[in-house]
PDB file of N, CA, C and O in Angstrom:
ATOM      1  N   UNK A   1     -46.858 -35.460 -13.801  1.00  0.00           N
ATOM      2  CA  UNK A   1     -46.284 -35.085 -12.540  1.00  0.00           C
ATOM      3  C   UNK A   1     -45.796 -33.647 -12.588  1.00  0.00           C
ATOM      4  O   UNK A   1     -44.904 -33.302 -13.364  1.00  0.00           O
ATOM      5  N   UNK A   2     -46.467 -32.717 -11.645  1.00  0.00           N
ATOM      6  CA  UNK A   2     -45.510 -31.386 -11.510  1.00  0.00           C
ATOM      7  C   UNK A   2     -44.300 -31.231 -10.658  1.00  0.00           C
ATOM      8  O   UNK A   2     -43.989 -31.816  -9.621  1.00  0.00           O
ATOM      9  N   UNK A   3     -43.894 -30.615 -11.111  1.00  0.00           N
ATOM     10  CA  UNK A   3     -42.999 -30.154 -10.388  1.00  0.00           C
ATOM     11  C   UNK A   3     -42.623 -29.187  -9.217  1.00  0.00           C
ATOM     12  O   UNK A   3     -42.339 -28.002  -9.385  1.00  0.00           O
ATOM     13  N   UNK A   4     -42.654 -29.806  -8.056  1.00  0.00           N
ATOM     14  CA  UNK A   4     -42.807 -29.396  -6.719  1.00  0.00           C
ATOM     15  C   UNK A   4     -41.575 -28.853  -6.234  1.00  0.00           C
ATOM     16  O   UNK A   4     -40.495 -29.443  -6.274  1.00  0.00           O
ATOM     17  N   UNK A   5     -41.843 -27.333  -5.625  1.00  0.00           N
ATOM     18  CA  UNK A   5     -41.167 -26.073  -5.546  1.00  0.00           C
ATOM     19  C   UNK A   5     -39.994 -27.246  -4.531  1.00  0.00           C
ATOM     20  O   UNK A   5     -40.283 -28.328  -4.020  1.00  0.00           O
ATOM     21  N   UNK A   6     -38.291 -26.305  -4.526  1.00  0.00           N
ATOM     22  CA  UNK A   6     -37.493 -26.558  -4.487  1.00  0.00           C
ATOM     23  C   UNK A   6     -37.548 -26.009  -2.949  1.00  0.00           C
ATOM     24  O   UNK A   6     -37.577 -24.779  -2.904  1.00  0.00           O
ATOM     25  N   UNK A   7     -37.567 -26.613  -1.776  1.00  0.00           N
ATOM     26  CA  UNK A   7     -37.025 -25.785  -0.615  1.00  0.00           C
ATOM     27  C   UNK A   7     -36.129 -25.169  -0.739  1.00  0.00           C
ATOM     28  O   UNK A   7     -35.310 -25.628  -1.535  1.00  0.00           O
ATOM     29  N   UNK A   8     -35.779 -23.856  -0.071  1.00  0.00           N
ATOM     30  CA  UNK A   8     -34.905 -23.028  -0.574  1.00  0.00           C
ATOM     31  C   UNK A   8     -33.418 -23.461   0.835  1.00  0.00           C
ATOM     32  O   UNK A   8     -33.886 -24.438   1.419  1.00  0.00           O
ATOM     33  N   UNK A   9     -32.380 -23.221   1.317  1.00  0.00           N
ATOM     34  CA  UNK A   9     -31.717 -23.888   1.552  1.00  0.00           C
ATOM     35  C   UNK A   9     -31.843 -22.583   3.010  1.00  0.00           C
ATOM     36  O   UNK A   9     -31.908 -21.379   2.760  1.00  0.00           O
ATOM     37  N   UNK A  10     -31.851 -22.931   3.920  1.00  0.00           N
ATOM     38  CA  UNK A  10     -31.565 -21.995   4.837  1.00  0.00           C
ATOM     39  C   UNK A  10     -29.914 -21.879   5.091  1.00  0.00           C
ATOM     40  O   UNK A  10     -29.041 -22.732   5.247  1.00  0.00           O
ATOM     41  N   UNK A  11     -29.899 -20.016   5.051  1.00  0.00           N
ATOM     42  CA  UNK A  11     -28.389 -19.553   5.377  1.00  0.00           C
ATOM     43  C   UNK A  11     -28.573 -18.898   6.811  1.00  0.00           C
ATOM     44  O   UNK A  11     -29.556 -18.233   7.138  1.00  0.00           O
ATOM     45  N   UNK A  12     -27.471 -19.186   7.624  1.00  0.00           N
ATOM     46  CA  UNK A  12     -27.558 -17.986   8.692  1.00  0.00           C
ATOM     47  C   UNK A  12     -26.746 -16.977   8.847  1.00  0.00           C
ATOM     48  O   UNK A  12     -25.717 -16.923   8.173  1.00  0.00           O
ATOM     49  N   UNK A  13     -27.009 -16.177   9.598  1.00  0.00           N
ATOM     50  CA  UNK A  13     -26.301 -14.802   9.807  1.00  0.00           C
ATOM     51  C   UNK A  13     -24.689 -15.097   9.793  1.00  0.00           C
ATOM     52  O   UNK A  13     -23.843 -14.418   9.212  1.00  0.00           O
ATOM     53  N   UNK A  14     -24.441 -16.455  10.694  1.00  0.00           N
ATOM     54  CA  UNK A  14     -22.609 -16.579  10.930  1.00  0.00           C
ATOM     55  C   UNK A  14     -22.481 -17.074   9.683  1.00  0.00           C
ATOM     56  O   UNK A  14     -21.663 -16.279   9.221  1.00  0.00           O
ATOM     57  N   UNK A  15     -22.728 -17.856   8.797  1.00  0.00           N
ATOM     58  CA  UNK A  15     -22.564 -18.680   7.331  1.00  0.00           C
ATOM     59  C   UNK A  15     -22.083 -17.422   6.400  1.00  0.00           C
ATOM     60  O   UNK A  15     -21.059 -17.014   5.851  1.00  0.00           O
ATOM     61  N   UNK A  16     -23.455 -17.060   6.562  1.00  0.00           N
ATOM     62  CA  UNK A  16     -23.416 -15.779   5.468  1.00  0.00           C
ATOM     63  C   UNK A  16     -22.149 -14.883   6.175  1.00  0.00           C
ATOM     64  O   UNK A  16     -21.135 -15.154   5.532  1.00  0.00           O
ATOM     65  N   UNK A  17     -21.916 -14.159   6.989  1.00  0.00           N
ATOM     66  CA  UNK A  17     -20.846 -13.261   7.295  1.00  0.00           C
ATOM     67  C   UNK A  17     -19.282 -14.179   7.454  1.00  0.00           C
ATOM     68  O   UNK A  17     -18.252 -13.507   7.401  1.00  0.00           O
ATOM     69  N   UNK A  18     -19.206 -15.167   7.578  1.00  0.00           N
ATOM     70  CA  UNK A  18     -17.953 -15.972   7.443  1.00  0.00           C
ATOM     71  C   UNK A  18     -17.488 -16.429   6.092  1.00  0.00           C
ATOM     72  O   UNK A  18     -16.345 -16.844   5.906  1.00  0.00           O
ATOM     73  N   UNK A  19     -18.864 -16.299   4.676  1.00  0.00           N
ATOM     74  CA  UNK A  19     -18.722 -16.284   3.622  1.00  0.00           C
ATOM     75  C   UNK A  19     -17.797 -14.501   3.302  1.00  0.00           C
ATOM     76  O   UNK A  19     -16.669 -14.499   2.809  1.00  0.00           O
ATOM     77  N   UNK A  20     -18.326 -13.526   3.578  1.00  0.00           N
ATOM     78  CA  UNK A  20     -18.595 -12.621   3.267  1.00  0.00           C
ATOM     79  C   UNK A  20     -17.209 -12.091   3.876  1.00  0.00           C
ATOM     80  O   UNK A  20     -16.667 -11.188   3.238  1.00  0.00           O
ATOM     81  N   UNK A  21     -16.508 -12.600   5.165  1.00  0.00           N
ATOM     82  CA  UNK A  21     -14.999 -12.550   5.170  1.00  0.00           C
ATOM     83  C   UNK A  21     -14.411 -13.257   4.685  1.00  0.00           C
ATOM     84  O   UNK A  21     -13.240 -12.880   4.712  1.00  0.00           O
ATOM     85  N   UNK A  22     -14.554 -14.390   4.077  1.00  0.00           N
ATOM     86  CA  UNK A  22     -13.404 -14.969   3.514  1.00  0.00           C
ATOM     87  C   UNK A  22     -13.452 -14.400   2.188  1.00  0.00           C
ATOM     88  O   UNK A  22     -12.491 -14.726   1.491  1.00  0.00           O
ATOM     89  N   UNK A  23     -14.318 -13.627   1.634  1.00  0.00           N
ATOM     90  CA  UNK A  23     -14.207 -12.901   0.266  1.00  0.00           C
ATOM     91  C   UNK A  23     -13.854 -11.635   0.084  1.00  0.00           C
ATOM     92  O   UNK A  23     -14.051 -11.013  -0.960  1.00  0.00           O
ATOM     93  N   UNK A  24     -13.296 -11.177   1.126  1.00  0.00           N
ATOM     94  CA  UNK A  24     -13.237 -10.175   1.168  1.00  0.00           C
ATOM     95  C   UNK A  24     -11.569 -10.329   1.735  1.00  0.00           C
ATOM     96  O   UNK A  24     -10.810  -9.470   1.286  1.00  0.00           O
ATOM     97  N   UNK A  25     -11.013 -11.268   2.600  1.00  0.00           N
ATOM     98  CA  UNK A  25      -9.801 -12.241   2.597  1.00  0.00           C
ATOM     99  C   UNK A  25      -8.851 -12.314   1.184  1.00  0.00           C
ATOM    100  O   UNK A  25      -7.647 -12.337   0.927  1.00  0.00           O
ATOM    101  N   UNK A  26     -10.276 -12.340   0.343  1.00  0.00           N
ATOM    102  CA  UNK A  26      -9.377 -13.337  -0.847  1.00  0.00           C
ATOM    103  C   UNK A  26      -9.071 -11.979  -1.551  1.00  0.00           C
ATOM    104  O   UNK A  26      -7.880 -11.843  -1.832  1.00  0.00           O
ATOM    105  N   UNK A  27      -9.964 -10.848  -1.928  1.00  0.00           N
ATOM    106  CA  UNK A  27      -9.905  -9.948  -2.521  1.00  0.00           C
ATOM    107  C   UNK A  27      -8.800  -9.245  -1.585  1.00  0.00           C
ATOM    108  O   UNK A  27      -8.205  -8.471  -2.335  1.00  0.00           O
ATOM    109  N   UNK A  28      -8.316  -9.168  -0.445  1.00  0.00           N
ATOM    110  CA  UNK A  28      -7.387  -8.519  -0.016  1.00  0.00           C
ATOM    111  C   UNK A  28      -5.797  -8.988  -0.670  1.00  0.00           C
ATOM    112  O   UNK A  28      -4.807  -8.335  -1.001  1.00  0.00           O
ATOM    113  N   UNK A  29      -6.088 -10.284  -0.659  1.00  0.00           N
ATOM    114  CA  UNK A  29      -4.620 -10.757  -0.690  1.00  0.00           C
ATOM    115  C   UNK A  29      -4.830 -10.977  -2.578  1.00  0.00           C
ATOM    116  O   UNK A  29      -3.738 -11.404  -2.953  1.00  0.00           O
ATOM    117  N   UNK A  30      -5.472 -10.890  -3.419  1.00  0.00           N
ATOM    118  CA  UNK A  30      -5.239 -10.252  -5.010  1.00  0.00           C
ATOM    119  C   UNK A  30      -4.829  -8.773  -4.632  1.00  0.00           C
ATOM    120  O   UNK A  30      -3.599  -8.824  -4.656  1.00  0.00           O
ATOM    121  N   UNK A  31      -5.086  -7.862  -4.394  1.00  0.00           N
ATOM    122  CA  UNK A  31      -5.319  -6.478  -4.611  1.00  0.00           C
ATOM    123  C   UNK A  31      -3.299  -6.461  -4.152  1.00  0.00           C
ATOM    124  O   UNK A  31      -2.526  -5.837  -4.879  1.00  0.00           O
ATOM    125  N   UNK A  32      -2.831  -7.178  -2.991  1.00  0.00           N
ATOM    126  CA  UNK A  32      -1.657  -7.181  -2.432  1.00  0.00           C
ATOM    127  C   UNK A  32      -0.612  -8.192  -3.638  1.00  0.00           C
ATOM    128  O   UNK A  32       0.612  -8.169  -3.510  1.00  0.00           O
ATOM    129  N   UNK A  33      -1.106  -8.814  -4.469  1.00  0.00           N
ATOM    130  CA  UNK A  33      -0.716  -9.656  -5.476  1.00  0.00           C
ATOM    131  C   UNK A  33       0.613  -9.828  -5.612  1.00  0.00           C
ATOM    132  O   UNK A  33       1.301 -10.810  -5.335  1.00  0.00           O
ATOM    133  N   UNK A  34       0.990  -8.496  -6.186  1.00  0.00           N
ATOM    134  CA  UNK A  34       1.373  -7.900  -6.931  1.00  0.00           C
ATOM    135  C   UNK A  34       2.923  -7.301  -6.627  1.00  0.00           C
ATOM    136  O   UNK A  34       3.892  -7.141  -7.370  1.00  0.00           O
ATOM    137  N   UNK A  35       2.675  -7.007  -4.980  1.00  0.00           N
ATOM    138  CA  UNK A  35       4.150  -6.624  -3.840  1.00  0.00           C
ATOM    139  C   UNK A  35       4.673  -7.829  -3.285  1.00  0.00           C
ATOM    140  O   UNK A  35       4.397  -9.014  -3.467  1.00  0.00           O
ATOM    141  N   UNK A  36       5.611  -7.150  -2.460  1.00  0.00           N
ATOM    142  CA  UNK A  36       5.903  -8.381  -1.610  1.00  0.00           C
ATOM    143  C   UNK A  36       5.594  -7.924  -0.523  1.00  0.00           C
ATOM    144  O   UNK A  36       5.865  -6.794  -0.116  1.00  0.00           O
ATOM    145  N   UNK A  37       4.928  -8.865   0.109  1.00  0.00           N
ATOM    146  CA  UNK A  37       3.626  -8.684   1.567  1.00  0.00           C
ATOM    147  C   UNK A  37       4.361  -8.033   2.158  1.00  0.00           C
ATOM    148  O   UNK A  37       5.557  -8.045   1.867  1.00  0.00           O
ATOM    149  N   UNK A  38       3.919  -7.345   3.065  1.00  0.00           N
ATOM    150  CA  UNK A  38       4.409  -6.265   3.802  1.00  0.00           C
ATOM    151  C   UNK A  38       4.937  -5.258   3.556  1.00  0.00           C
ATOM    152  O   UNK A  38       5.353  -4.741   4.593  1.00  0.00           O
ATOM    153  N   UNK A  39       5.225  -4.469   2.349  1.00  0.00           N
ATOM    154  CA  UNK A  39       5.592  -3.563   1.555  1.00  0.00           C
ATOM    155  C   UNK A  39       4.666  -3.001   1.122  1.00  0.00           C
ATOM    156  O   UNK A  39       3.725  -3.609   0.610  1.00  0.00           O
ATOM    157  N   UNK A  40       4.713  -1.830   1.217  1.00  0.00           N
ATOM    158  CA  UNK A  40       3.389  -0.952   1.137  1.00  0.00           C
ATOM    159  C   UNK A  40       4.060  -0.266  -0.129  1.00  0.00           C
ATOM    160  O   UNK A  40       5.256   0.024  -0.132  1.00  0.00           O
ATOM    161  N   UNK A  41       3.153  -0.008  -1.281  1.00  0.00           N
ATOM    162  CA  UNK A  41       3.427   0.799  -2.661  1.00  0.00           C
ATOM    163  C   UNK A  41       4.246   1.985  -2.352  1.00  0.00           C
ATOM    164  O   UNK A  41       3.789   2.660  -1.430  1.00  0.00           O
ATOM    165  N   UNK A  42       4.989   2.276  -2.715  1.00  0.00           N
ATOM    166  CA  UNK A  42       5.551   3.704  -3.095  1.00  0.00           C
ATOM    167  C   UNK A  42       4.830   4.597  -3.680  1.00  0.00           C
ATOM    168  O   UNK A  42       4.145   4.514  -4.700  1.00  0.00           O
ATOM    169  N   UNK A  43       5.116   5.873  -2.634  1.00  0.00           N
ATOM    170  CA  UNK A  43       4.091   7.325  -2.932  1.00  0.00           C
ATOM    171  C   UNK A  43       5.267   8.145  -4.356  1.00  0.00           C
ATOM    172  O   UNK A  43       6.429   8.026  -4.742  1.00  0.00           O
ATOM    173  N   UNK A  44       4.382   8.729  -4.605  1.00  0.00           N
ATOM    174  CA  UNK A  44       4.640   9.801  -6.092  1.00  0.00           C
ATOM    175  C   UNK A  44       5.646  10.754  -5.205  1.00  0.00           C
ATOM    176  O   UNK A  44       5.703  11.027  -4.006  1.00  0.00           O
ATOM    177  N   UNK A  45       6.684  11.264  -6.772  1.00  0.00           N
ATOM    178  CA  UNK A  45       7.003  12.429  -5.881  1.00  0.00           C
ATOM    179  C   UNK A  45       6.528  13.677  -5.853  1.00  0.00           C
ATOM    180  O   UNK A  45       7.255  14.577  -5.434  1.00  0.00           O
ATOM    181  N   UNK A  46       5.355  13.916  -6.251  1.00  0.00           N
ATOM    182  CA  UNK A  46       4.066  15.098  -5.800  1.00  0.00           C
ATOM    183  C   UNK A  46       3.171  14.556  -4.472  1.00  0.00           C
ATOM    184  O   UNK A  46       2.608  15.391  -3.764  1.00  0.00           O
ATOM    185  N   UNK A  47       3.088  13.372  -4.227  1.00  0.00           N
ATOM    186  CA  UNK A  47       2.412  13.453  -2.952  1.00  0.00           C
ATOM    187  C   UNK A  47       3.352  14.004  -1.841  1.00  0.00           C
ATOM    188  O   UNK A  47       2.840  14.249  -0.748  1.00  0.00           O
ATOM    189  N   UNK A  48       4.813  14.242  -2.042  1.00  0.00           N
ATOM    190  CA  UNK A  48       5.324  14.048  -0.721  1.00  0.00           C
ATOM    191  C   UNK A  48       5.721  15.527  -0.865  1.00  0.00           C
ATOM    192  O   UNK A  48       6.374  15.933   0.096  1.00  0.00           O
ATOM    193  N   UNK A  49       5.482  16.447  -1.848  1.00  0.00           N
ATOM    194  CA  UNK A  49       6.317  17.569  -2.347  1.00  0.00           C
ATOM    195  C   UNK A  49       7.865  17.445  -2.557  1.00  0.00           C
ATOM    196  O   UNK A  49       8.704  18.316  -2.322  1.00  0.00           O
ATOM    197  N   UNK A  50       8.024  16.470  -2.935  1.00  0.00           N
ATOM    198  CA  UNK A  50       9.486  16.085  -2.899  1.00  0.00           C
ATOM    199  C   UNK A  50      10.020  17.268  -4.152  1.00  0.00           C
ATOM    200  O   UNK A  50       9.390  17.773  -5.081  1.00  0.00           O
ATOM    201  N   UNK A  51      11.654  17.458  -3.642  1.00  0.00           N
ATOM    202  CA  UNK A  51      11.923  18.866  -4.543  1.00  0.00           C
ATOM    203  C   UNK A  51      13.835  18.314  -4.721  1.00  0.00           C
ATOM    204  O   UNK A  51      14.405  17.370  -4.174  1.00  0.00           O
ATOM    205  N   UNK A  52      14.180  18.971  -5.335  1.00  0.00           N
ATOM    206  CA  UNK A  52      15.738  18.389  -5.840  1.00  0.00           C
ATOM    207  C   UNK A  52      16.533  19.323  -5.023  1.00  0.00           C
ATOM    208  O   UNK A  52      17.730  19.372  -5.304  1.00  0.00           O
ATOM    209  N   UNK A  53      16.035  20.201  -3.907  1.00  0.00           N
ATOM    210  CA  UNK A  53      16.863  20.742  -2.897  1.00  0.00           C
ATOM    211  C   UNK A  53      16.650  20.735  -1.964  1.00  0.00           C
ATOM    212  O   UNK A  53      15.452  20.551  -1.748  1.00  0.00           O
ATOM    213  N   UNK A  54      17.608  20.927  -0.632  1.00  0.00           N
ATOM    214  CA  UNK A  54      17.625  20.802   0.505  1.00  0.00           C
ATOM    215  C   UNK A  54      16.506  22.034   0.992  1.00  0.00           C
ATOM    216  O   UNK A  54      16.350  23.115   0.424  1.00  0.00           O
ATOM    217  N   UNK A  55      15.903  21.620   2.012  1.00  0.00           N
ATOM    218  CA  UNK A  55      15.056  22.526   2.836  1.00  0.00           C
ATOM    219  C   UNK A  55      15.690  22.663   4.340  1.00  0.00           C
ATOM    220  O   UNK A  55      15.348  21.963   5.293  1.00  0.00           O
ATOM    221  N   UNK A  56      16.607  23.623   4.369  1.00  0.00           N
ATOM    222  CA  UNK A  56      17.679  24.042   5.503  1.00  0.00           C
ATOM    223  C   UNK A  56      18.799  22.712   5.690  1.00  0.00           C
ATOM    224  O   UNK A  56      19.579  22.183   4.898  1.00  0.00           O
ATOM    225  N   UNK A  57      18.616  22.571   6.492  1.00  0.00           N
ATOM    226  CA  UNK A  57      19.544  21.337   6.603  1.00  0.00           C
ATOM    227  C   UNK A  57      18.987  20.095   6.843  1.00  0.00           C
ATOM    228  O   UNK A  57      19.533  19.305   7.614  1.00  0.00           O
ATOM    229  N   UNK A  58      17.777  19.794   6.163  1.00  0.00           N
ATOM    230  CA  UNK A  58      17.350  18.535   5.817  1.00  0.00           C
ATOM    231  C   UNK A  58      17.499  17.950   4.422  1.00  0.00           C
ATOM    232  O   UNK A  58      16.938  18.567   3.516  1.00  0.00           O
ATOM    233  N   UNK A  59      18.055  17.044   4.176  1.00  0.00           N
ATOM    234  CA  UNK A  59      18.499  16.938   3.113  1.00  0.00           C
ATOM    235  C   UNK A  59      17.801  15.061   3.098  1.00  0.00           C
ATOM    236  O   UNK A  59      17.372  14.535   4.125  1.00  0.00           O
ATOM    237  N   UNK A  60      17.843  14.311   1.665  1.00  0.00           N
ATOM    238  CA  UNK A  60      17.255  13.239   1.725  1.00  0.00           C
ATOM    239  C   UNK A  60      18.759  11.891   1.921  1.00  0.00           C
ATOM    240  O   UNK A  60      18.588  10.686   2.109  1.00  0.00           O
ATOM    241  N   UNK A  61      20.382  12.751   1.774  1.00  0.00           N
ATOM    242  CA  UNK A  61      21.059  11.627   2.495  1.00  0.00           C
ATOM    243  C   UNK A  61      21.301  12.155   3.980  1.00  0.00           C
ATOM    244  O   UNK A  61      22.152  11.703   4.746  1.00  0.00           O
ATOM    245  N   UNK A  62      20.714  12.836   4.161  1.00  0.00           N
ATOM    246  CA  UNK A  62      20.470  12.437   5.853  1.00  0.00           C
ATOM    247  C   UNK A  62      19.260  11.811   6.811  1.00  0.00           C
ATOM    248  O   UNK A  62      19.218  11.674   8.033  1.00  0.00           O
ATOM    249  N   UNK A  63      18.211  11.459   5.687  1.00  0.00           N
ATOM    250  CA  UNK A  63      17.237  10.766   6.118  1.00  0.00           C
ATOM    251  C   UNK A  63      17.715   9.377   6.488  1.00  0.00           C
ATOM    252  O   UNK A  63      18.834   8.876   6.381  1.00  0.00           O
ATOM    253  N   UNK A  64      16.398   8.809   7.022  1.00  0.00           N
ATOM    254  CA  UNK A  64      16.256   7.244   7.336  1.00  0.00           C
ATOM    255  C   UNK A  64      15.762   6.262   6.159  1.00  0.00           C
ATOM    256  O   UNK A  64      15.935   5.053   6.002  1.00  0.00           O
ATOM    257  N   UNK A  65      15.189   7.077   5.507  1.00  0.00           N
ATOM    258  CA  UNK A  65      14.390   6.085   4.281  1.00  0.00           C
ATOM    259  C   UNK A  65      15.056   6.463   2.807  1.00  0.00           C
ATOM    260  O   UNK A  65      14.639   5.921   1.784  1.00  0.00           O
ATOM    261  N   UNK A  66      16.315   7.612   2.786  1.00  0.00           N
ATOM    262  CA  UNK A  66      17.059   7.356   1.708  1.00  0.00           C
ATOM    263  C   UNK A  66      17.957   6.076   1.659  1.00  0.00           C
ATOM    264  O   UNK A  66      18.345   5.500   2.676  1.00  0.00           O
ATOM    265  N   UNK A  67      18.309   5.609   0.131  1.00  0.00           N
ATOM    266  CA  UNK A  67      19.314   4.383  -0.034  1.00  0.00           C
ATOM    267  C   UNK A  67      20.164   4.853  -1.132  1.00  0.00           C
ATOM    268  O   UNK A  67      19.764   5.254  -2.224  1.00  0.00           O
ATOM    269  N   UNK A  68      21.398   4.763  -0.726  1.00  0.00           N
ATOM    270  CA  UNK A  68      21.633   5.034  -1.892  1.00  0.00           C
ATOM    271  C   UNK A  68      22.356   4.416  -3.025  1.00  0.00           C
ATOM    272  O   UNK A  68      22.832   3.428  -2.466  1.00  0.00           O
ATOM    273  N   UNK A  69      22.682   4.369  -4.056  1.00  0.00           N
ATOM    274  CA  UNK A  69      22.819   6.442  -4.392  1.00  0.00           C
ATOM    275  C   UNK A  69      21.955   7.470  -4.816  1.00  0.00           C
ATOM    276  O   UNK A  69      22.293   8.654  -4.820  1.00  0.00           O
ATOM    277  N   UNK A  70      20.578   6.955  -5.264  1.00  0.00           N
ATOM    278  CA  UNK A  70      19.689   7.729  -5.860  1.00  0.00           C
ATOM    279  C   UNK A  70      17.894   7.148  -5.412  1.00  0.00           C
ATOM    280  O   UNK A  70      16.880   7.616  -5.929  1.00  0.00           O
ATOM    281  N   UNK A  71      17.918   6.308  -4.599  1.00  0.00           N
ATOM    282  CA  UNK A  71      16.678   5.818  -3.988  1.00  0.00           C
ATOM    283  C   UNK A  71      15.725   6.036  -2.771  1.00  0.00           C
ATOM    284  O   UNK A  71      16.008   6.910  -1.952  1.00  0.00           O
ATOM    285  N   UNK A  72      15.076   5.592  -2.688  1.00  0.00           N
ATOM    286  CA  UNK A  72      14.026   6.327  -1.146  1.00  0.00           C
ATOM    287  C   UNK A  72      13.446   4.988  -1.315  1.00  0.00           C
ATOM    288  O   UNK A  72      13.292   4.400  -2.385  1.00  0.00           O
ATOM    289  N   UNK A  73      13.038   4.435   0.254  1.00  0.00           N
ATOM    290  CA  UNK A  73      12.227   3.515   0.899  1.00  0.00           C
ATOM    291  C   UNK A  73      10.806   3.614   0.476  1.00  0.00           C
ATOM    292  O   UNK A  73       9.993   2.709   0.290  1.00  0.00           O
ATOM    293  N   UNK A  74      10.647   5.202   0.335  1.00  0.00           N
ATOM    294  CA  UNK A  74       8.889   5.761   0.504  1.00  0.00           C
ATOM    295  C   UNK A  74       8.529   5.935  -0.978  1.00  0.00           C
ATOM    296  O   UNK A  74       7.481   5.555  -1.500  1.00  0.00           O
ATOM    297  N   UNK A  75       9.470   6.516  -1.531  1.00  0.00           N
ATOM    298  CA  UNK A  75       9.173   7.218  -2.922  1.00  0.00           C
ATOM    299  C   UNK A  75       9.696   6.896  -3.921  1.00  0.00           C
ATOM    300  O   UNK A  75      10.916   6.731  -3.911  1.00  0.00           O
ATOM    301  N   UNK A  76       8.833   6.671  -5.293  1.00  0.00           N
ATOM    302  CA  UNK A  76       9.002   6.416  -6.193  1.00  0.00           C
ATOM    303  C   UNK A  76      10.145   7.363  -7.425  1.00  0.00           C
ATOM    304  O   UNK A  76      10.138   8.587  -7.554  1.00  0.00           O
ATOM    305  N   UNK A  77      10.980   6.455  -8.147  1.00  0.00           N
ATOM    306  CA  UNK A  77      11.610   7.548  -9.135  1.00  0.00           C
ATOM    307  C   UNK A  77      13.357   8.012  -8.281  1.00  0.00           C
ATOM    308  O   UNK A  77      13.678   7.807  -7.111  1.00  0.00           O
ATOM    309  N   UNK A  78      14.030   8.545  -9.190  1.00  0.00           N
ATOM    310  CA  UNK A  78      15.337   8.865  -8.757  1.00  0.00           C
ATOM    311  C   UNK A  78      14.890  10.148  -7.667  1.00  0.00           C
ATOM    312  O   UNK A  78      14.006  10.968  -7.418  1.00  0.00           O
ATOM    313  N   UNK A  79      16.188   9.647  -7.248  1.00  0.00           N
ATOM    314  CA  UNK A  79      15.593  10.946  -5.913  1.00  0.00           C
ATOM    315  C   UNK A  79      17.354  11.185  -5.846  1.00  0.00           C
ATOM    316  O   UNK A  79      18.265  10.413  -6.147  1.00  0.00           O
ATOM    317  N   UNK A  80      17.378  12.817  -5.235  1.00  0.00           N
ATOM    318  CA  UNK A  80      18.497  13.715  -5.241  1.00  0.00           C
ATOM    319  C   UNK A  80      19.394  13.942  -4.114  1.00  0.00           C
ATOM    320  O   UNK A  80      19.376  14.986  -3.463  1.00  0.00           O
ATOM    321  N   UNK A  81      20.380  12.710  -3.826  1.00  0.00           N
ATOM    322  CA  UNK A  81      20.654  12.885  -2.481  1.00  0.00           C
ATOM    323  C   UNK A  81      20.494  14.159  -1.565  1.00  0.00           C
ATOM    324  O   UNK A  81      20.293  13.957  -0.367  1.00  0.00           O
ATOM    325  N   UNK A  82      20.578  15.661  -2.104  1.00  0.00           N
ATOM    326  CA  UNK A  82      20.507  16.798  -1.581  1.00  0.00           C
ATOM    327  C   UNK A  82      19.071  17.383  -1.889  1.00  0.00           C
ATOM    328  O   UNK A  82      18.889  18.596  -1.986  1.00  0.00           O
ATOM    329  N   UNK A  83      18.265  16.635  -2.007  1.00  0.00           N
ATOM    330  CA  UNK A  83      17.054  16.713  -2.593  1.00  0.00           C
ATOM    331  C   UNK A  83      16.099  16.469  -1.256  1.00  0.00           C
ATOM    332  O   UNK A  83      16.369  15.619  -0.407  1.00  0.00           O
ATOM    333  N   UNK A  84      15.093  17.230  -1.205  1.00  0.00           N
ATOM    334  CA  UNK A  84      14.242  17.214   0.523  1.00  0.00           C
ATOM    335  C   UNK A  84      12.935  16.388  -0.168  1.00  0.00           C
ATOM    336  O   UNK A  84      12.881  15.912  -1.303  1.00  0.00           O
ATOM    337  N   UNK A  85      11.738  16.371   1.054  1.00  0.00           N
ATOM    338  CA  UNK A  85      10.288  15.558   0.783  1.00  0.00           C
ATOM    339  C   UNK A  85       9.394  15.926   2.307  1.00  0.00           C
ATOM    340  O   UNK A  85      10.158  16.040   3.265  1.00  0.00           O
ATOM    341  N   UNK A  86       8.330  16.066   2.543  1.00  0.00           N
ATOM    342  CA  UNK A  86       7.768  16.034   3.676  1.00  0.00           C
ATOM    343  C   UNK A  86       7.964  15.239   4.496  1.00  0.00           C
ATOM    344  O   UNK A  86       7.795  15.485   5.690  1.00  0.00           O
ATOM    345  N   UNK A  87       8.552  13.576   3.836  1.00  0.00           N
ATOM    346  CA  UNK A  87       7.967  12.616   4.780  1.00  0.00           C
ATOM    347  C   UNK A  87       9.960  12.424   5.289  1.00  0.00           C
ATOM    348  O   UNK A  87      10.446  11.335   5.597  1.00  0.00           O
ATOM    349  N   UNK A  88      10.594  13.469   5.255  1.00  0.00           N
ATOM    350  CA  UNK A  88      12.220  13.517   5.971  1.00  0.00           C
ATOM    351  C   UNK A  88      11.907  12.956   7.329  1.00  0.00           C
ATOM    352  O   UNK A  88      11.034  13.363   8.096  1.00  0.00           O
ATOM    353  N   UNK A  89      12.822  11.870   7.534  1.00  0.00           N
ATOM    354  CA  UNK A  89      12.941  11.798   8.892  1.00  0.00           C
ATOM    355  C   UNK A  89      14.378  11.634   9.310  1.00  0.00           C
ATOM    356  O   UNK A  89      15.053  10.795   8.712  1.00  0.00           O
ATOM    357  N   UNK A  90      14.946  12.391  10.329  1.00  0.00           N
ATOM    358  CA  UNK A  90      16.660  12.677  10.483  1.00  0.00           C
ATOM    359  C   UNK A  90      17.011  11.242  11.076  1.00  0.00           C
ATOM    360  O   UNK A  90      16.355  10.757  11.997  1.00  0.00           O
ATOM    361  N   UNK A  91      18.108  10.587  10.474  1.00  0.00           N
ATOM    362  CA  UNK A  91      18.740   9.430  10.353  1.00  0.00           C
ATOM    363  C   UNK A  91      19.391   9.610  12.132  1.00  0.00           C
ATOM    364  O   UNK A  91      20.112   8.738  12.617  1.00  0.00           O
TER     365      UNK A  91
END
């Protein structure tokens, strides 16, 4: 007796693309693992030009996203209450 070819399984376009989001679903929420949902990573303090002095009278304890005594919402690492960043926004 031979062995008689295997029909192959028909996929369709919605199967296949409803596969193809839920894997891409799953790979979203590993890659997010790691935070707590809705918290977006903290930027470097070279992305933001962040500097340990005030730039006129913007300063980072007069921002919205300083905490203190030495923290930022946005940015990673001790930060200088009198210390500025691009991403200042006045409290």
């Amino acid at each position: 007796m031979a062995d008689a070819p295997r029909p192959r399984p028909e996929i369709s376009r919605r199967s296949l693309l409803t596969f193809a989001a839920g894997g891409a679903a799953a790979l979203g929420m590993s890659v997010t693992a790691g935070r707590v949902e809705g918290t977006p990573a903290k930027l470097s303090q070279q992305a933001v030009a962040y500097q340990n002095t005030p730039k006129n009278d913007q300063r980072c304890d007069a921002c919205v996203h300083f905490e203190p005594p030495s923290s930022c919402k946005l940015i990673e690492g001790e930060i200088n209450p009198s210390g500025w960043c691009k991403m200042f926004k006045k409290k």
